[in-house]
DRENBAKOL-130408 format. One line per field, with one value per residue (C-alpha): residue number from 1; residue in three letters; x, z, y. Coordinates in steps of 0.001 Angstrom, whole numbers, m for minus. Example, Ala and Ser with C-alpha at 12.3 -4.5 7.8 and 13.67 -1.06 7.14 Angstrom:
# residues 2
seq <- (1  2)
type <- (ALA  SER)
x <- (12300  13670)
z <- (7800  7140)
y <- (m4500  m1060)
END
This chain:
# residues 406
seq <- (1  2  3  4  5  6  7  8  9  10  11  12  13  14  15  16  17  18  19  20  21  22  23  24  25  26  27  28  29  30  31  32  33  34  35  36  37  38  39  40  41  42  43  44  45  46  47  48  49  50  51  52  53  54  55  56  57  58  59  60  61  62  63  64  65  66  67  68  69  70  71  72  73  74  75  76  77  78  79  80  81  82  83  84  85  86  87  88  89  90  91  92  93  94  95  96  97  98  99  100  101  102  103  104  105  106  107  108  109  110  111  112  113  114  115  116  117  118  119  120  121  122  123  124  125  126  127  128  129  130  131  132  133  134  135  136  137  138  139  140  141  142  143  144  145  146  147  148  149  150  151  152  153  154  155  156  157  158  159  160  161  162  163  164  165  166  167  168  169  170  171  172  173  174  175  176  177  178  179  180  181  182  183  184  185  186  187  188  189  190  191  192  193  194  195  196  197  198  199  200  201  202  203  204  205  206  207  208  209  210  211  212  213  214  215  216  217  218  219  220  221  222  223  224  225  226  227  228  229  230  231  232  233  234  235  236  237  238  239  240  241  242  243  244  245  246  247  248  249  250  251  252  253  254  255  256  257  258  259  260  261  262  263  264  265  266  267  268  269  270  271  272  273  274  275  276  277  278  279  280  281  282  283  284  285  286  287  288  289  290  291  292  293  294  295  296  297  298  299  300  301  302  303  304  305  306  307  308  309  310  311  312  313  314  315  316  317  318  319  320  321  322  323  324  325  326  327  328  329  330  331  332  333  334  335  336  337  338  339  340  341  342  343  344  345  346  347  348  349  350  351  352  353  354  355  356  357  358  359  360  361  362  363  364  365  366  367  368  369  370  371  372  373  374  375  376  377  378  379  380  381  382  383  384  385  386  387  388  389  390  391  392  393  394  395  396  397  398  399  400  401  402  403  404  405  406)
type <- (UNK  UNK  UNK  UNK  UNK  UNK  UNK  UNK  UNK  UNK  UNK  UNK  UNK  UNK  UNK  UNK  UNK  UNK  UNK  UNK  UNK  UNK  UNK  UNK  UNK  UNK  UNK  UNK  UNK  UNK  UNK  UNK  UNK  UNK  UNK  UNK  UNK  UNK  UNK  UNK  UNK  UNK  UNK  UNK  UNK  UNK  UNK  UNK  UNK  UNK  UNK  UNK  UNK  UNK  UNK  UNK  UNK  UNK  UNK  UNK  UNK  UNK  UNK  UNK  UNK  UNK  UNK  UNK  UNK  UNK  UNK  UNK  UNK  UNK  UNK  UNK  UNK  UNK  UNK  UNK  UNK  UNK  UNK  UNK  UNK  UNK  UNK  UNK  UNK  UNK  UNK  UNK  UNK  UNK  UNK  UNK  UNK  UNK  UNK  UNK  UNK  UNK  UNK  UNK  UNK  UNK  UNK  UNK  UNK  UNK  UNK  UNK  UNK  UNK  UNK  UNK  UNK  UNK  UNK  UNK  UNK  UNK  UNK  UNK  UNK  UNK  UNK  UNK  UNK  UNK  UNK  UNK  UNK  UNK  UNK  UNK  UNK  UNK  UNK  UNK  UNK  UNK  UNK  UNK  UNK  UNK  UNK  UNK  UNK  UNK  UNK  UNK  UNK  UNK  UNK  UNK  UNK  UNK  UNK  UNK  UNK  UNK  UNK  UNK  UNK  UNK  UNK  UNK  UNK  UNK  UNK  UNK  UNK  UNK  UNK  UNK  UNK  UNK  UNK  UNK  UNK  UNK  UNK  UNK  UNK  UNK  UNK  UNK  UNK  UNK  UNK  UNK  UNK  UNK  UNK  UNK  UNK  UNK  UNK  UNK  UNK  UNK  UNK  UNK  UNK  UNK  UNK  UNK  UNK  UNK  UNK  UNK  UNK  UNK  UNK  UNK  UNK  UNK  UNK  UNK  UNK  UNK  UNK  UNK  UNK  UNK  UNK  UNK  UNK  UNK  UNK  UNK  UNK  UNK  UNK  UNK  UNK  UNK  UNK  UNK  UNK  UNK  UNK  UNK  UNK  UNK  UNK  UNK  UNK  UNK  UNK  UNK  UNK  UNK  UNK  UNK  UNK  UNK  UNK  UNK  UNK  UNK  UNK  UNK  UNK  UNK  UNK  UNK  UNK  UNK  UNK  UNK  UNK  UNK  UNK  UNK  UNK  UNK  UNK  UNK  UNK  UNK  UNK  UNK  UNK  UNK  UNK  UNK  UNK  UNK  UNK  UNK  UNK  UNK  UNK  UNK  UNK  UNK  UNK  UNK  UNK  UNK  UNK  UNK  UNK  UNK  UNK  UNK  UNK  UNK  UNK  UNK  UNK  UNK  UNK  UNK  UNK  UNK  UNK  UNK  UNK  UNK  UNK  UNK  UNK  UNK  UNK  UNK  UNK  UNK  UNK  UNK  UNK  UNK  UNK  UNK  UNK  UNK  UNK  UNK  UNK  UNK  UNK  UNK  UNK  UNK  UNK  UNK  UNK  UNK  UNK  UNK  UNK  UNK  UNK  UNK  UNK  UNK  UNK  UNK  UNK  UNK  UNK  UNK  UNK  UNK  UNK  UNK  UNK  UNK  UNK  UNK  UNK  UNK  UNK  UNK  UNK  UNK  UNK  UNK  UNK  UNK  UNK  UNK  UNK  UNK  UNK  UNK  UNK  UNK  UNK  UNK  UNK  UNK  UNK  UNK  UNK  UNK  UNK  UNK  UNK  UNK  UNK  UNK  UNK  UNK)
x <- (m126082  m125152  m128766  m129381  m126034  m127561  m130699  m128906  m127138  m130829  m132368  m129283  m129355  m133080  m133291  m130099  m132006  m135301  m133380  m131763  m135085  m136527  m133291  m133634  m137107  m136880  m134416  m136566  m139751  m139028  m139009  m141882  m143660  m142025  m144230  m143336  m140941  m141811  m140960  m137680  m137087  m134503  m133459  m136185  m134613  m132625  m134790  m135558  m133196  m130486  m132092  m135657  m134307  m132902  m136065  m138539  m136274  m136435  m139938  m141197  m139063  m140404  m143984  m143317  m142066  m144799  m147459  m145130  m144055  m140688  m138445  m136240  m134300  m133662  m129950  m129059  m126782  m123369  m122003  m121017  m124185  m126731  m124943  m125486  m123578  m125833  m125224  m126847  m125921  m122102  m122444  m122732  m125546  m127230  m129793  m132769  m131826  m131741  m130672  m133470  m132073  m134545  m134476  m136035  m133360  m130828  m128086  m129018  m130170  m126183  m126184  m129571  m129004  m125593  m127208  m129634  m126679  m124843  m127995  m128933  m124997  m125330  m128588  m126554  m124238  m126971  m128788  m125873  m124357  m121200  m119330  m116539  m114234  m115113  m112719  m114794  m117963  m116920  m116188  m119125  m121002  m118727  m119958  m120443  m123829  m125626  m125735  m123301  m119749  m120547  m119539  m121554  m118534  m115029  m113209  m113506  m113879  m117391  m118765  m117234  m119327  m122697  m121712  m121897  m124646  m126811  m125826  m127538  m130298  m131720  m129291  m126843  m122945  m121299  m120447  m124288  m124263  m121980  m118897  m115524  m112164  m108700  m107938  m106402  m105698  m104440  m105233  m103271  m104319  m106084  m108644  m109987  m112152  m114411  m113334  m116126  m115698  m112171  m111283  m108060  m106134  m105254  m102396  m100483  m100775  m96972  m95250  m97899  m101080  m104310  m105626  m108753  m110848  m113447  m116402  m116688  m120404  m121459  m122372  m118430  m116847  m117380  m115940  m115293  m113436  m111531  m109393  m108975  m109146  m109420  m108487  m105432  m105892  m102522  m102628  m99884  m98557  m94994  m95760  m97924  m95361  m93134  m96193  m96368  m92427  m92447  m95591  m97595  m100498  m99628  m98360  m100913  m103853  m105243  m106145  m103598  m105090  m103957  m105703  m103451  m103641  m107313  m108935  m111141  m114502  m113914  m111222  m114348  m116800  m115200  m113824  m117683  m118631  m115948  m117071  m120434  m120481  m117828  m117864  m114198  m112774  m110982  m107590  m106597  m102838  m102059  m100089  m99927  m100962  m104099  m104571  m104143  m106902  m108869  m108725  m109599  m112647  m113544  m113383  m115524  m118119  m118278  m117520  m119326  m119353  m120924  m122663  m125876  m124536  m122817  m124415  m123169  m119526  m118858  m117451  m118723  m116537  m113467  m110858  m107732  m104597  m101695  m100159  m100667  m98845  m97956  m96285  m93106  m92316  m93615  m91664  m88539  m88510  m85737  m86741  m84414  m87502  m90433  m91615  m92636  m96403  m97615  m99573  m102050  m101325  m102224  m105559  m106984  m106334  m108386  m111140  m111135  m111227  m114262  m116322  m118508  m117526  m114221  m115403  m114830  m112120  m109477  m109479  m109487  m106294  m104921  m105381  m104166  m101243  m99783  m100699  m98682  m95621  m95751  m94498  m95852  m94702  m94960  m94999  m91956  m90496  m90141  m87497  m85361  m85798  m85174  m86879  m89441  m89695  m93418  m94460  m92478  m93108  m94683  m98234  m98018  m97855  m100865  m102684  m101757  m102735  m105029  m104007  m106563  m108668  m111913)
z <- (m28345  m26811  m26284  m24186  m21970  m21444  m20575  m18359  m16296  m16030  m14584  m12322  m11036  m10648  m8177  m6485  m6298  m4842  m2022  m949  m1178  1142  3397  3936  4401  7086  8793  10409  10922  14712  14926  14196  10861  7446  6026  2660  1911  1441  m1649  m1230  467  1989  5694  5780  5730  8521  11178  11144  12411  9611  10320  9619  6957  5341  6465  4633  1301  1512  2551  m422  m2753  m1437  m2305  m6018  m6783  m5012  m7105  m10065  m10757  m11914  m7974  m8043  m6505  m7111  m6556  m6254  m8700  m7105  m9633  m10064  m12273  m9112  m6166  m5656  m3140  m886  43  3275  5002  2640  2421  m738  m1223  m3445  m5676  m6208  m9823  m9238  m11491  m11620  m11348  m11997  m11343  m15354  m16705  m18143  m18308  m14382  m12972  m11613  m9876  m8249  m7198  m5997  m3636  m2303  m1571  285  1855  3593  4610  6282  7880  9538  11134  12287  13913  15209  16949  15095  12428  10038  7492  3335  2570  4805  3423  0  663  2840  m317  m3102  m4409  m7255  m9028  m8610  m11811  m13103  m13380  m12857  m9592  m7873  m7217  m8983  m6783  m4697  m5806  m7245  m3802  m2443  m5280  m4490  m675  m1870  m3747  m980  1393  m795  m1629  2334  3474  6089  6544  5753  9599  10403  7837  10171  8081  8239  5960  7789  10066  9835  11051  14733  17587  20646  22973  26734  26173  27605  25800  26028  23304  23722  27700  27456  29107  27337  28169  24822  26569  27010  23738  23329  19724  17333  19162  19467  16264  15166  14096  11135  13714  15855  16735  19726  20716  20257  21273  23978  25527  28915  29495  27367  28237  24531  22808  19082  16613  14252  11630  9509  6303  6831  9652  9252  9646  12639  14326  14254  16100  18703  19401  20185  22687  20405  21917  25210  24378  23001  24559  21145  19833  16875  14473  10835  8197  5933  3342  2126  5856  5828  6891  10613  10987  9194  11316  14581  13361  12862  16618  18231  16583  16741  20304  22216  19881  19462  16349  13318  11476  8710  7632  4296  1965  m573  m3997  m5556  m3557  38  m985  m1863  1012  2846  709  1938  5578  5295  2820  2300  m1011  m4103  m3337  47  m551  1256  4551  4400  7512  9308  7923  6764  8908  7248  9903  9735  8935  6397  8488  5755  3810  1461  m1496  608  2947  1554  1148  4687  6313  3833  2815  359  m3062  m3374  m1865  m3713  m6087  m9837  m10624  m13132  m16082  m13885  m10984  m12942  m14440  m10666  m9714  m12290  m11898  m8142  m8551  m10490  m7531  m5840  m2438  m3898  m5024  m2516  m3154  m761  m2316  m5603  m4846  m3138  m6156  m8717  m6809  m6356  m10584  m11259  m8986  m10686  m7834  m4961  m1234  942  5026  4843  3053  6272  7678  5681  8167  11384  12027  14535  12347  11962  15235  17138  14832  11812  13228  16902  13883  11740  15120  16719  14036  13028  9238  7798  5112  5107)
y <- (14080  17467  18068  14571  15975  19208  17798  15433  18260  20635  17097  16594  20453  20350  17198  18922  21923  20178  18414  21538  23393  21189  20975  24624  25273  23002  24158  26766  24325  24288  28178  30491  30679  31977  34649  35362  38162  41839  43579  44513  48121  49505  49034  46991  43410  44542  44661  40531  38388  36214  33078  34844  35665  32186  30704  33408  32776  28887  29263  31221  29220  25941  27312  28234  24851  23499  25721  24453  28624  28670  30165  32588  34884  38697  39473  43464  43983  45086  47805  51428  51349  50767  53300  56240  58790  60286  63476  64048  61175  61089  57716  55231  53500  50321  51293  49311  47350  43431  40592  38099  34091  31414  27886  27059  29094  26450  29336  31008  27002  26278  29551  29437  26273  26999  29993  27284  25226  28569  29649  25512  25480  29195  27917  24852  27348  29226  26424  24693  28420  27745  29456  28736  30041  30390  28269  25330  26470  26062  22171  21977  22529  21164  17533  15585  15905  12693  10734  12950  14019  17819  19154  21540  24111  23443  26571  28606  31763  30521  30215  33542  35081  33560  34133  38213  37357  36177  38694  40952  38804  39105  42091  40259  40532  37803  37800  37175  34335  32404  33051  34704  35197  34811  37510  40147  43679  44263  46599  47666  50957  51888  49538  46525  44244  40642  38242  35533  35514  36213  39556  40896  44011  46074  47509  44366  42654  42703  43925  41850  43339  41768  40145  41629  38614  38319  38638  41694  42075  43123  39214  38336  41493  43687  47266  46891  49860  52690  55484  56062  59759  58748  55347  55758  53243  52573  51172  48888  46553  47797  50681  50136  48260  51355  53180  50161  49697  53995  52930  56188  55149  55205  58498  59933  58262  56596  53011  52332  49344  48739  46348  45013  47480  47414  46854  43602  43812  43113  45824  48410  47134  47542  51006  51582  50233  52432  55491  55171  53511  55083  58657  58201  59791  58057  59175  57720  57422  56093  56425  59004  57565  56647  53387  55332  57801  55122  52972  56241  56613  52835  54029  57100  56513  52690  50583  49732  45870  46524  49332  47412  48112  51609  52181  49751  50186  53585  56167  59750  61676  60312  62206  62355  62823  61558  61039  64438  65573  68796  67033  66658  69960  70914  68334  68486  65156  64355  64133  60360  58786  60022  57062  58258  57648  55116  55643  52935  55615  58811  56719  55435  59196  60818  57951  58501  62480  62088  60098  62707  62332  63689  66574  69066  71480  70527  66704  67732  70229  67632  64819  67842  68383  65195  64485  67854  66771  63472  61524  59345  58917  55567  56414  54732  57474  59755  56956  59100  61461  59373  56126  57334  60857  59585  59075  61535  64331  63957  62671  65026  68024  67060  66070  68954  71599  69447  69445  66745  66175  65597)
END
């Protein structure tokens, strides 16, 4: 009996499968010819356009089943196992190990059939100029298997996954898929930018700033003009709000943008475009614990999970401006506000002192010292000082004698 069901389900994925193979492959039948995709090699994928892309996986698909070979698709494997840190360019990058999924494999058929299903809805965007949020995808795609009672996604985070998993597959953002997460970040400086035709003034974005969206290529946003000197990105919006009510970047002739904590993709990637397109530099103020050095490392030399497009994200030169473990003693910050570390803390900072691109000297005093003092500092911490203690002298010290890390 559990047999017949299981054969039930294969047949039920497999004619799922088949119409979405055929949905996809011709979605491109109006452009140019598919030609069958290159062994995979890096940077190479880049150079052809998303949709080329989509249409050269459907494509090839399409002509195994039709041969009767069993299709599949070769998913880099997104683990500390397959990046490396590469030294010259101090960036991390994905190795070359895949994960094979086939369409004949009862226990890899839901998930390859699932990508098809990601990969025909990304296509749609694509075709149609639109794009939409995750979340919409996910229903977009989510329906009962005919003949069945098995649904083709249950939640959410299943789709999210497979999203990752084809933007390996064919090496695309997310962004060039069609798709974006819910904002957020903000920017406010001497800039003025073109949102989709709109022409907005970065200086007169009031005290919530502009809200950096999910999409921030070239095609959506635009630098019209800049009188900025550097970016400060802040880890936190409280904290950048403090930077925007003392007008810091009208003092000091900067863009001032914070992500959220962890910055999201679209904060990264327009970090990356004004760095590498208008050569301004990029501070980083976080906190000092285990997490701030972290989302540091993100900035400068990429993440694991996205490790595909380091060079399109990660920002080797930016620079570590706060905060350090040093800085409490040179800027006499009362010992009441210094928060003791966590067993969780004093793990994540020997795991992140043993990633190579922590291994120069000044990181690894830096990481000792803070273990050996046993406490952590939030930027909040220098309120105790005076409320604008941060931007009116702590930053103007570390800019001006240029105390960073690198």
């Amino acid at each position: 009996m559990a047999r017949k069901k299981t054969s039930a389900k294969k047949a039920a994925t497999k004619k799922v499968v088949k119409k979405v193979v055929r949905k996809a492959a011709s979605a491109g039948a109006t452009g140019p010819a598919a030609k069958k995709p290159p062994a995979r090699r890096k940077g190479a994928e880049k150079k052809l356009p998303t949709r080329d892309k989509l249409v050269a996986l459907s494509t090839d698909i399409a002509r195994k089943a039709a041969r009767g070979e069993d299709p599949f698709i070769d998913i880099p494997t997104r683990n500390l196992s397959n990046v490396a840190f590469n030294q010259r360019n101090r960036i991390i990058e994905m190795g070359d190990s895949t994960a094979r999924r086939n369409f004949f494999d009862l226990g890899k058929a839901k998930k390859f059939m699932q990508t098809m299903l990601v990969a025909s809805g990304a296509s749609e965007l694509i075709r149609q100029e639109k794009t939409t949020s995750i979340r919409d995808l996910f229903y977009h795609c989510k329906h009962t298997i005919e003949g069945t009672k098995e649904n083709t996604f249950d939640d959410q985070s299943e789709s999210d996954v497979i999203i990752e998993d084809l933007e390996v597959a064919i090496a695309s953002l997310r962004e060039e898929l069609g798709l974006f997460a819910e904002p957020k970040g903000a920017m406010v400086g001497p800039m003025v930018i073109e949102d989709k035709g709109d022409t907005i003034d970065l200086e007169r974005m009031g005290s919530g700033g502009y809200a950096v969206p999910s999409i921030v290529e070239a095609d959506v946003i635009k630098f019209k003009r800049s009188k900025a000197k550097f970016v400060l990105l802040i880890e936190k919006g409280a904290v950048w709000r403090r930077f925007n009510e003392d007008r810091f970047w009208d003092k000091h002739g900067c863009l001032i943008v914070h992500g959220g904590g962890q910055p999201p993709r679209g904060v990264r990637r327009l970090l990356w475009r004004l760095h590498n397109e208008l050569s301004l530099p990029v501070y980083v103020l976080v906190d000092n614990d285990p997490w701030g050095y972290y989302i540091y490392s993100v900035v400068k030399q990429g993440s694991i999970s996205l490790a595909f497009e380091s060079q399109r994200m990660a920002i080797p030169d930016a620079r570590f401006v706060g905060m350090s473990s040093f800085d409490a003693k040179k800027f006499d910050i009362p010992p009441a506000v210094s928060i003791k570390v966590t067993d969780q803390d004093v793990r994540r900072a020997k795991e992140i002192k043993g990633y190579p691109w922590f291994a120069k000297k000044p990181w690894q005093r830096e990481i000792d010292h803070m273990l050996k003092l046993g406490v952590k500092l939030e930027l909040e911490a220098l309120s105790a000082k005076d409320f604008s203690f941060i931007t009116e002298t702590y930053l103007p010290e570390k800019l001006r004698t240029e105390d960073f890390l690198d």
